[in-house]
N, C-alpha and C positions, 0 to 999 in steps of 0.2 A: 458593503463589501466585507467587514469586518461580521457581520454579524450571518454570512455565508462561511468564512474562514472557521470562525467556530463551530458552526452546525459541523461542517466536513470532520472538523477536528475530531469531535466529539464521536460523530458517527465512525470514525477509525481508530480513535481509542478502544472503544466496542470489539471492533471487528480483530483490531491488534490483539485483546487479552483471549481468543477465544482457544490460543492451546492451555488455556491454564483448565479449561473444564474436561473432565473425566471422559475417556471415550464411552461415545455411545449417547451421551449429552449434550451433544453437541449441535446447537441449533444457528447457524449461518446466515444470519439476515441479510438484508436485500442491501445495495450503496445506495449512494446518492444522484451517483449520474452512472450511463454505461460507458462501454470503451470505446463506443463510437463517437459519443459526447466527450468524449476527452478529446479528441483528434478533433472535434469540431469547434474546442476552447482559443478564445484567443489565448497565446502564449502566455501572457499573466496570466490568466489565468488558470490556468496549465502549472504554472509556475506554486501558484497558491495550494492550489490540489497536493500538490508531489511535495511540499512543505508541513502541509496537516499532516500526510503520511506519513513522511516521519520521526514527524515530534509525535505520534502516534507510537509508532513503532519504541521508539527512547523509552516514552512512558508508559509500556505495557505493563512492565514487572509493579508499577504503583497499585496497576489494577487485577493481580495475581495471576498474571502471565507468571512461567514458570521462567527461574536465573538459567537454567539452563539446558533450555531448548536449544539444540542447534543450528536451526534452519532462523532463528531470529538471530542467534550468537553469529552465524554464517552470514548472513544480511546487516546486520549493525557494523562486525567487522567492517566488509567490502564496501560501506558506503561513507562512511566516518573518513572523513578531506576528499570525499570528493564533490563538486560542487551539484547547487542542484539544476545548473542547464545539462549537466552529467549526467544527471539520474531522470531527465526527464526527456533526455535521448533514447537512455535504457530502455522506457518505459514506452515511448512513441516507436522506438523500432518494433519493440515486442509487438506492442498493437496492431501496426499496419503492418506486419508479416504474415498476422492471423486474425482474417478478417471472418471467418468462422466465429468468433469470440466476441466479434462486436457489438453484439443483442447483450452482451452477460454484464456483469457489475466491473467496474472500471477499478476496484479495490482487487478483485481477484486477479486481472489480469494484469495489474502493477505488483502483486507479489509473485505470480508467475513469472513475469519480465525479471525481477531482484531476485528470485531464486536461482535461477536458472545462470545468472550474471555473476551471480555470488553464492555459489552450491557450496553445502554443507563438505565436511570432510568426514 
């Protein structure tokens, strides 16, 4: 279990730093599970998922995410006390609203769900 928490981890560290690269450079790699597979997670693990995320997200600027991007400034804000059975409502509504989405990566459509929860100003 633990050594799934860090693969996830690692794989969203990745995927969290990638407004720091220049537009135009921007290459999008694939997750780890889809959104369908989130919905199909036992709640722990559900629970683990939406925790890499993130601690992902926190530690982007380590891996030159930019200080001040707003759409991560806009999302760190809005989630910061709230807990994470909160954030993994957000994140399961979003999904099973849009079952369209459910072939695609489970990383895209959980910052879809927090952006959308926690839009920029």
């Amino acid at each position: 279990m633990i050594q799934v928490r860090i693969t996830i981890l690692a794989m969203l560290l990745l995927a969290s730093a990638i407004d720091a690269i220049p537009q135009g450079q921007v290459k999008l790699h694939r997750g780890t599970i889809t959104a369908k597979e989130y919905l199909d997670m036992a709640p722990g693990a559900q629970k683990s998922y939406v925790i890499g995320l993130m601690d992902g997200l926190f530690l982007a600027p380590m891996f030159g995410a930019p200080a001040d991007n707003k759409w991560r400034i806009a999302i760190q804000a809005c989630v910061e006390g709230r807990s994470v059975s909160q954030l993994m409502s957000i994140i399961g509504k979003y999904i099973k609203d849009n079952p369209q989405y459910w072939q695609t990566d489970a990383h895209f459509q959980a910052y879809n769900a927090l952006s959308r929860a926690c839009p920029a100003k």
